[in-house]
N, C-alpha and C positions, 0 to 999 in steps of 0.2 A: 786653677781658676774654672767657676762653674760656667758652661757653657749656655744662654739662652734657650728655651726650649722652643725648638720650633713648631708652629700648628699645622697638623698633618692636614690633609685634604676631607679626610674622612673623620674627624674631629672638626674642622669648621662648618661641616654639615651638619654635624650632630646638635655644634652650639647654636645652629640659625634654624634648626626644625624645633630645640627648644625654645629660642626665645619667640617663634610664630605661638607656639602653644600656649606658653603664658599670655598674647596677645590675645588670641581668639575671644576668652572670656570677656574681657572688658569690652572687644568691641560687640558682641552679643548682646550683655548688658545695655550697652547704649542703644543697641535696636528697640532692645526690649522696653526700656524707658520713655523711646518716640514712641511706639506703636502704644505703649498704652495711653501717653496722652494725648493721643489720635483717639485712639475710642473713649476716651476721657471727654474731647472735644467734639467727635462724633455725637453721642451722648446729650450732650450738653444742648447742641442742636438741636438734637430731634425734640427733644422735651420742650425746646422755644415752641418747635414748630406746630407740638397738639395742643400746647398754650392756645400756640395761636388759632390751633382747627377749631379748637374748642368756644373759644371767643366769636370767630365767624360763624359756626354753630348757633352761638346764643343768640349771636344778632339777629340770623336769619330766623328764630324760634320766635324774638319780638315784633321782626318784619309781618311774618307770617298770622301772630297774632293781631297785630295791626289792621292788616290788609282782611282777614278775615270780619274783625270787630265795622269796618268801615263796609264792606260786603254785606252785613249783615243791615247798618244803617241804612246803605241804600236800598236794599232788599224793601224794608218795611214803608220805606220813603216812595218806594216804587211802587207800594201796593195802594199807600193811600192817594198818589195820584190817581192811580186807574179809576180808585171808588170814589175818586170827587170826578172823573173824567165820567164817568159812568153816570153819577147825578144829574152832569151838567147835560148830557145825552136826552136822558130820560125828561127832564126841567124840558126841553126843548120839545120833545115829540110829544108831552102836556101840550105845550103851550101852540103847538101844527098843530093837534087832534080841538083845543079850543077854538083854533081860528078855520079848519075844517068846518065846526059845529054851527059855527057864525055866520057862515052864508060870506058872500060874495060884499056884502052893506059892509062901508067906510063904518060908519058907524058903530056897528057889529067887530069889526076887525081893527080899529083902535086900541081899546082896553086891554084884550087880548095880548096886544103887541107891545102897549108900553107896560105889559105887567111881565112879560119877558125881557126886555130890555133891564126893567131892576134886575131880575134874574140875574142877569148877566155881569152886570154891575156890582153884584153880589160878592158875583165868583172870582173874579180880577181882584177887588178888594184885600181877596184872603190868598190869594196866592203870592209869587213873589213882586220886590217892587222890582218889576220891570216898566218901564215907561207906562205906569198907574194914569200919571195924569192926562199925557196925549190919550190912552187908551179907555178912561173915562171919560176926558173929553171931545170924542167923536159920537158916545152914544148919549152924551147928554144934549149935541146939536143933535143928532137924529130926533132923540125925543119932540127936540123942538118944533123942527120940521112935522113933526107928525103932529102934533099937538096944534099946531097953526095952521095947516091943511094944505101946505106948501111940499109938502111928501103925500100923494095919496095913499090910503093906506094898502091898497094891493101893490105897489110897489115897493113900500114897505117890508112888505112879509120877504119879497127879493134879497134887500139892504139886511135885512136881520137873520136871514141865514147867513149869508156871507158874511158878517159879522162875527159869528157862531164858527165856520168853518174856521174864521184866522185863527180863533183861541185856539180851536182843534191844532191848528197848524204850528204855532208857538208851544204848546205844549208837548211836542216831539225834538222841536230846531234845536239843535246846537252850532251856535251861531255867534260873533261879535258885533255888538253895536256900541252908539254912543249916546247918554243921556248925565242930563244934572242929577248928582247925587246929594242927598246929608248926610256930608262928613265929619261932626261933631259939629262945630258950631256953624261950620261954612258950606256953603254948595256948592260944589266943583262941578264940573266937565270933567266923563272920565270915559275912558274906553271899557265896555263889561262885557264879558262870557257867559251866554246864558246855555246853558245844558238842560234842555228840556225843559220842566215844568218842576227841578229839583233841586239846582242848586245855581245862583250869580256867584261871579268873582269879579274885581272891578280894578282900573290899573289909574291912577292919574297921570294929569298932564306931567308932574313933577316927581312921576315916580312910585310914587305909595302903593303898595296890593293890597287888598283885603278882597271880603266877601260877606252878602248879606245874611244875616242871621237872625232868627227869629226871637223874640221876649217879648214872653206872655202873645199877646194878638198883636202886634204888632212886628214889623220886619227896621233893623237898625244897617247900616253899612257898617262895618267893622274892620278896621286897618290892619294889619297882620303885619308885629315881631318878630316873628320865629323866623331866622334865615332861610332855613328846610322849607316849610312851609312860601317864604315868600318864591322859592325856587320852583316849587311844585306849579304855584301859580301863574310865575314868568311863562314854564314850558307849555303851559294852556294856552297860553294866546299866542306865543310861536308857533302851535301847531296850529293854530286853529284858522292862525293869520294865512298859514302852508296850505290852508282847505285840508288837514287831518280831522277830522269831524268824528272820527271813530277811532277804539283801537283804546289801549287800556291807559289809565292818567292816573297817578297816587294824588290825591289832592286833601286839603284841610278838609275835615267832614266840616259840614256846613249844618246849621239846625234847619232843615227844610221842613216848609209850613204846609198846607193847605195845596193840591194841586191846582194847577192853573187849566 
């Protein structure tokens, strides 16, 4: 009878170093399979991610264009206030150097003064509508006053610079007030942002933002859909409301008219 063979000590070593060897490959294999689709997936990533550089890239190339295009508006907007500020300067030191030539005579220094006053009347006219009518109708009582002899006219010539100075004065403010506006068919009460002599933004009682825009010679109030836009306009008068006065705003370009 054959006897079972028994496994020597040094035979069961032999068969558990080969079966470690046939293992080794396959579990290398399996490393090798994660690792590459680790960098399969690494990979994958990175290429999201210069999508995405690339994407914030373009945005900021439109921003940029933007902001530039809008710089450049106010640039030009800037210049023709100076040269209507500059007109209105010169229209004035005429109209000193006429009432100069005039002598010290009421008489003399009437005509003078209400031919400056149109002047002036002129100039508000073509700028923006900021409170036109109160601002008309303070120099159409002067006129009055002058005209009926209830203002003499050497205290006149006083009243009409001062006059002169405010517009100076309003034509730098960035500032919130409150007047009636035309907003399509209706006239509201509305809170506005006047930034210098260049551009209104207006808020209503109910909400709505826009800003005045010019067609043809005249100035329209215009309500503003664009979300962005109505955003840009909210943060103006949160700041403005903070007394931030200065300091950079992306806002709607506005058709600015005529300086004030």
């Amino acid at each position: 009878m054959t006897r079972p063979t028994a496994f020597r000590p040094r035979a069961l070593a032999a068969f558990a170093a080969l079966c470690l060897a046939a293992a080794v490959p396959v579990s290398a294999q399996d490393e090798a399979d994660e690792l590459a689709q680790g960098l399969i997936r690494l990979r994958g990533e990175v290429e999201q991610l210069n999508s995405e550089l690339e994407l914030l890239r373009e945005e900021q190339r439109v921003m940029l264009a933007g902001l530039n295009q809008q710089k450049a508006e106010l640039s030009n907007s800037a210049e023709r206030q100076g040269l209507a500020a500059r007109e209105a300067r010169e229209k004035l030191a005429a109209k000193q150097a006429e009432i100069e030539a005039a002598g010290a005579s009421g008489d003399n220094l009437r005509p003078a003064l209400l031919s400056a006053i149109e002047a002036l009347k002129t100039h508000i006219q073509s700028g923006l509508p900021f409170k036109i009518e109160e601002r008309l109708g303070e120099l159409d009582r002067f006129r009055g006053e002058l005209e009926n002899g209830s203002v003499p006219a050497q205290r006149g010539v006083n009243r009409l610079w001062a006059y002169f100075e405010d517009e100076f004065r309003l034509s730098r403010d960035n500032s919130l007030h409150t007047q009636t506006i035309q907003l399509g068919d209706e006239r509201v009460l509305a809170d506005v942002a006047k930034l210098g002599s260049m551009a209104l933004y207006f808020r209503t009682r109910d909400g709505r933002l826009g800003q005045a825009q010019r067609q043809g010679s005249d100035w329209t109030f215009v309500e503003l859909t664009d979300a962005g836009q109505q955003a840009q306009v909210r943060n103006l008068f949160d700041s403005l409301g903070k007394q931030i006065r200065q300091g950079w705003f992306e806002l709607p370009l506005a058709a600015a008219g005529a300086a004030q």
